[in-house]
N, C-alpha and C positions, 0 to 999 in steps of 0.2 A: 499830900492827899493822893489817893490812891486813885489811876483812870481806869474808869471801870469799861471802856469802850468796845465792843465785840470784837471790832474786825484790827486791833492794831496790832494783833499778835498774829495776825494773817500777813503782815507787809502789805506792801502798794497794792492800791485798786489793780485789778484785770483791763487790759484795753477790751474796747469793744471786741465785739465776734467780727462785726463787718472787717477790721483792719487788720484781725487775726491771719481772716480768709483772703484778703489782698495782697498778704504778705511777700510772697514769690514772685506775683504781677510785678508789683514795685521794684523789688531787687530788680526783674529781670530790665524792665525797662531803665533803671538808674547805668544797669552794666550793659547794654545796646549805648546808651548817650554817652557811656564811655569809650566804650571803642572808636564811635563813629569823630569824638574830638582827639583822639590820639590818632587817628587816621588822617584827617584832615589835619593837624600838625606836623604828622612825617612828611606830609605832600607838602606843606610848605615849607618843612625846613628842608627837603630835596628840591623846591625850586629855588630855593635862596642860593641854595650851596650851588647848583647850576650856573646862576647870574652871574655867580660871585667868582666861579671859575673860568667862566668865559669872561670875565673882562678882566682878570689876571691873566691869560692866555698868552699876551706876547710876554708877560716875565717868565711865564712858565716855560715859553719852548724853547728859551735861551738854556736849560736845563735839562733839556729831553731828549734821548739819545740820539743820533744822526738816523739809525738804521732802523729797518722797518722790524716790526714781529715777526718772527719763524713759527709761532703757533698757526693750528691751521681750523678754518671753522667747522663744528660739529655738522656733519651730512645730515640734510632735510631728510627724516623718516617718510618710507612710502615714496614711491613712484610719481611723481606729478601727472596728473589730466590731461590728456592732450584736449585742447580746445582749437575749433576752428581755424587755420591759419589765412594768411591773406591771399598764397596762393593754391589754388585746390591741387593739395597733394593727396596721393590716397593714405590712408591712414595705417600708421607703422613706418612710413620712409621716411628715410633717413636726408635731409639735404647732404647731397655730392654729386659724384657724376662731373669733377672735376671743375665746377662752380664756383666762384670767388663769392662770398659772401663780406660784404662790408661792415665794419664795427664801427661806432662813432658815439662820442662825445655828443654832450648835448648844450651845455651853457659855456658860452667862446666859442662852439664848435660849429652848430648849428644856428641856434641865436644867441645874440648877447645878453651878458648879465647887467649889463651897465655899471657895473662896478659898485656895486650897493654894500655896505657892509655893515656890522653893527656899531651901535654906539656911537654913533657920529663919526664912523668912517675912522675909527681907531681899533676896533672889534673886527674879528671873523668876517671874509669875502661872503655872499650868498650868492656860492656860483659860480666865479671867475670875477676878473679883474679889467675887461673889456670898455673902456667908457667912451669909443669912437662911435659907437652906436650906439641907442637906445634901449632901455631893456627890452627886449623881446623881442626886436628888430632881429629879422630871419637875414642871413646874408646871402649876397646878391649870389648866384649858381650856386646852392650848396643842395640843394635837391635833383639838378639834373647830375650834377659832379659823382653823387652816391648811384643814383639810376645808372648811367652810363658804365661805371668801374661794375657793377653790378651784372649786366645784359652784356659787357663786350664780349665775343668771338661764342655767346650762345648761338645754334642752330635754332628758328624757329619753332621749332616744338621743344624747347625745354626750358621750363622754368628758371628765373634767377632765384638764388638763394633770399629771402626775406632780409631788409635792415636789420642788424644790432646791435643794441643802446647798451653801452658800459657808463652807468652815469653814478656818480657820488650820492643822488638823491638820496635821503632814509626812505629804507621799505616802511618804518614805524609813520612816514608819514603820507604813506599811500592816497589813504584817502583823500590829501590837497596834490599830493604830487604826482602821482601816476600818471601816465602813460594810456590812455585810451584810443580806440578807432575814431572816436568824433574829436580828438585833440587838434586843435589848430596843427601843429605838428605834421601827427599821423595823416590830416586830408590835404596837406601842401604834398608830400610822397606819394600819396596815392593820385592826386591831380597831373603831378609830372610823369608819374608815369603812365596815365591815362593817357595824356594829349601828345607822348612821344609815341606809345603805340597808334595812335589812330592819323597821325602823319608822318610814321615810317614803318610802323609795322613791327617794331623791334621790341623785345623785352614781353611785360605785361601787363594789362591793364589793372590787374589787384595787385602787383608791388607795391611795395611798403613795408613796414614794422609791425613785425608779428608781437602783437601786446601783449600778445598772454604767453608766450614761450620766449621770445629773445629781448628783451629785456630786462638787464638784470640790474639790481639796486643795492645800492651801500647801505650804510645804516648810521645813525646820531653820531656814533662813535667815532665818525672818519667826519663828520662837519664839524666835531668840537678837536679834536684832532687830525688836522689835519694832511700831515706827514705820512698816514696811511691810508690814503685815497690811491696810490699807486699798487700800495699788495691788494687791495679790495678790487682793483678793478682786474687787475692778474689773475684774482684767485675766482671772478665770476667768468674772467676768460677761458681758465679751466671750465668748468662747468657748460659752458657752451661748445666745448669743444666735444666735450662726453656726449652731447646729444646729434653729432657729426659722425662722417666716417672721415679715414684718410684718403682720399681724393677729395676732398673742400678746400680751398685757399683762402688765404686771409686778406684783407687789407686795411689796416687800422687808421683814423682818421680823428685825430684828436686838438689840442692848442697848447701853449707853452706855459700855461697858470694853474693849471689843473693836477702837475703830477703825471700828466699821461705819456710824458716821454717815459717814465721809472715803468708804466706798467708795459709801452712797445720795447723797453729792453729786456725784462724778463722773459717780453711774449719771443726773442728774440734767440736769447739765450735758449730757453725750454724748448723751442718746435721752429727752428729756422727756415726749413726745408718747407712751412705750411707759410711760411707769412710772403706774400708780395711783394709788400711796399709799406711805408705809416710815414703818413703827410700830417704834421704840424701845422696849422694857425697858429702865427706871431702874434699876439697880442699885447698890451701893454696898458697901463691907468695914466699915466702924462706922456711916454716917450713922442707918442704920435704928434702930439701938440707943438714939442719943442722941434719936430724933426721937419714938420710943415710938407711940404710938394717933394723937396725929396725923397721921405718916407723913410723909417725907421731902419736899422742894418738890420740884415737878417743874417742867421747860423749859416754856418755853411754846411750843407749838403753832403752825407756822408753815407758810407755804407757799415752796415752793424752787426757783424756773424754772417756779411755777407746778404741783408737787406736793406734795402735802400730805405734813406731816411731823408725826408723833403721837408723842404719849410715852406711857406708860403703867407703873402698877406691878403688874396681875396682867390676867389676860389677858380678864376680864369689864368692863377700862376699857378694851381693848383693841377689844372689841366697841361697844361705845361711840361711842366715834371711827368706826369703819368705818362703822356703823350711819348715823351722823350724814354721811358725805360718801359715802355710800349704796354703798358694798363688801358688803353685807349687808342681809337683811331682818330682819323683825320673829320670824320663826318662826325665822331663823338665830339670831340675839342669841338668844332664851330657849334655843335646844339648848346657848349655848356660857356662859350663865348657871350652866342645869344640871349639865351636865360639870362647872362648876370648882367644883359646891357639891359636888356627890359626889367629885369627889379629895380632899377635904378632910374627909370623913366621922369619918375617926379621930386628928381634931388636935384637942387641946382649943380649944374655942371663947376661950377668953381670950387664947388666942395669937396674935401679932402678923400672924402669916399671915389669921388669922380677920380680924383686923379692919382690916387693907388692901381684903380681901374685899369683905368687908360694907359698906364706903364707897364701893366704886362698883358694889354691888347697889343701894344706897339711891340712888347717882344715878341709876342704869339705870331706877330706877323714875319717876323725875321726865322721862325721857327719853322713855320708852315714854308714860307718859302724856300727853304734852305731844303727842307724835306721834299717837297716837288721838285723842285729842280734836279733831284737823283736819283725820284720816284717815279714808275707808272701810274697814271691814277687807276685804282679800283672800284668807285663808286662814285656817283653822280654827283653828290659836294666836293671832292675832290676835283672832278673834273672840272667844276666851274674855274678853278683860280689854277688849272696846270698852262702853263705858257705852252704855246706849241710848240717855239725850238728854244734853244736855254740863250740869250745875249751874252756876250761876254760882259760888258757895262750895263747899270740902269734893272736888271734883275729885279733886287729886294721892290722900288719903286713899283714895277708894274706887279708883283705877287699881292703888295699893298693891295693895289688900284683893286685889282681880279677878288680879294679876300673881300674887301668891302662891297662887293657885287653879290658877290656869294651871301654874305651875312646879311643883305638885304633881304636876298630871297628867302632864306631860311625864316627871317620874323614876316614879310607877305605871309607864308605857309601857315605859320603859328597863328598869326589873327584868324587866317580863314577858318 
């Protein structure tokens, strides 16, 4: 039988007009919902691959070559901003004027990291390896120790060169990590150097860490690797050096977990003639423990192209050293003496901090009196502890006696 129907030799009905004219709408928003879950996939299979390569990390670095990269990083385009610095310099100068400006580490160096690392302490350090202190715990003199190397053998009217920070941090994580003027940090630098000027008159009251120029940061790539936290901090020591002239000196100021010895030898190798000194903190995750009151062995003490290379466990043997290859005076050492007895005010004296302390207080005093006794005094802390005529016996006891007179007076001053 034959279908006699109009429309069957037209094929399928028409869709509506409305779905005709939506057409594109559709596609387009089907092809947005695509992208946005193919996007949201790469992000998580980059954060997988992430996880998954940090916690293969120590099988991986059994595999990786010993030596750092010879590549070098592409030059930030355009000139940086100069912004405000902490001390009012006119604008165009250059820090020198034969100025020592201090570089320094920041986690071990300054305060500790506590030893924190990932994955239940089988993963990657965040920081260093320091677990004698607490994280964040500032160590005792490390703020007056950077002012003093900073201000020694300036003339009243000139400025120290600003703190700066060669630190591993990622720039990519700025926004948690950076470096500001209100950092707990930046206002313990600027408070020492406040209350050293306004009871001696030396250095300046805005010293501190220039945030926005001397500062300079790593990047992810040296915290997931990292065996090149040493050329990164080299190679931003370059970069500081370009915004210098030659008359600036250096003095590098880092700890023994961090890689900073690899970046004070390069700085050693490459520009000898600019570097002063680079004083190491010993640090360690159990040595301390096991080594109890007598305290950890330290490296020994060397010189490297012909700069001197110091170790040290608290920052009063730090003075020490400087004192001894003359980065400091006699009235500098006692303020940075002071400083580290008052940080330590509300630690029980039987504790291991105390008595790292108090072993190179005791040597400081064999030092100081060894040093007056062949010295004329120059200034009024000196003169407190110089004996009048030199004994032949009994010497070191009474330089004691007289140093402990002096370091009272120096914290009177401080409170007042």
């Amino acid at each position: 039988m034959t279908d006699l129907s109009p429309c069957r030799h037209l094929g399928p009905p028409s869709p509506p007009l409305s779905l005709v004219c939506c057409a594109p709408a559709l596609d387009r928003l089907r092809l947005q919902r695509s992208r946005r879950r193919s996007a949201a996939a790469r992000m998580m299979r980059s954060h997988l691959s992430l996880l998954l390569f940090i916690g293969l990390l120590p099988a991986i670095s059994a595999w990786l070559p010993a030596a750092l990269p010879t590549h070098r990083q592409t030059a930030r385009a355009g000139a940086r901003q100069r912004a405000p610095a902490m001390s009012s310099m006119p604008a165009g100068e250059k820090y020198g004027e034969n100025r020592v400006q201090v570089i320094t580490d920041i986690d071990d160096t300054v305060k500790s990291s506590g030893g924190v690392r990932l994955f239940w302490r089988v993963g990657p350090a965040l920081g260093g390896i320091d677990t004698q202190y607490k994280r964040g715990d500032f160590y005792p003199g490390v703020f007056q120790f950077g002012l003093e190397l900073a201000s020694f053998g300036l003339p009243p009217n000139k400025e120290p060169a600003p703190l700066a920070v060669l630190t591993a941090r990622a720039r990519e994580l700025k926004l948690f990590l950076a470096l500001k003027p209100k950092t707990k940090l930046c206002v313990q630098y600027v408070k020492a150097a406040t209350e050293t000027f306004e009871s001696w008159g030396i250095g300046s009251p805005r010293w501190g860490v220039d945030c926005e120029r001397t500062v300079l940061y790593g990047s992810v790539m040296e915290w997931i690797l990292q065996f090149r936290k040493g050329w990164r901090k080299f190679d931003n020591f370059k970069k500081l050096k370009e915004m210098n002239d030659e008359r600036t000196r250096y003095v590098l100021v880092g700890d023994t977990g961090e890689y900073d010895f690899e970046c004070g030898e390069r700085m050693a190798e490459f520009c000898p003639e600019l570097v002063k000194g680079m004083f190491f903190h010993v640090v360690s995750e159990h040595d301390w423990k096991e080594a109890g009151e007598d305290g950890i062995p330290m490296p020994i003490d060397r010189y490297l192209n012909g700069v001197p290379v110091c170790y040290f466990r608290t920052y009063v043997g730090a003075a020490r050293k400087a004192f001894r290859i003359k980065l400091i005076g006699v009235d500098e050492y006692l303020r940075i003496i002071c400083a580290a007895q008052s940080a330590l005010e509300q630690v029980d004296r039987e504790d291991l901090k105390w008595k790292d302390l108090q072993r190179d207080i005791d040597l400081s005093y064999v030092e100081i009196g060894r040093f007056l006794r062949q010295q004329t005094p120059s200034s009024p802390a000196a003169a407190e502890v110089q004996e009048t005529e030199q004994p032949k016996q009994g010497w070191k006891e009474r330089a004691k006696t007289k140093l402990r007179e002096a370091i009272g007076v120096l914290e009177s001053l401080q409170r007042k």
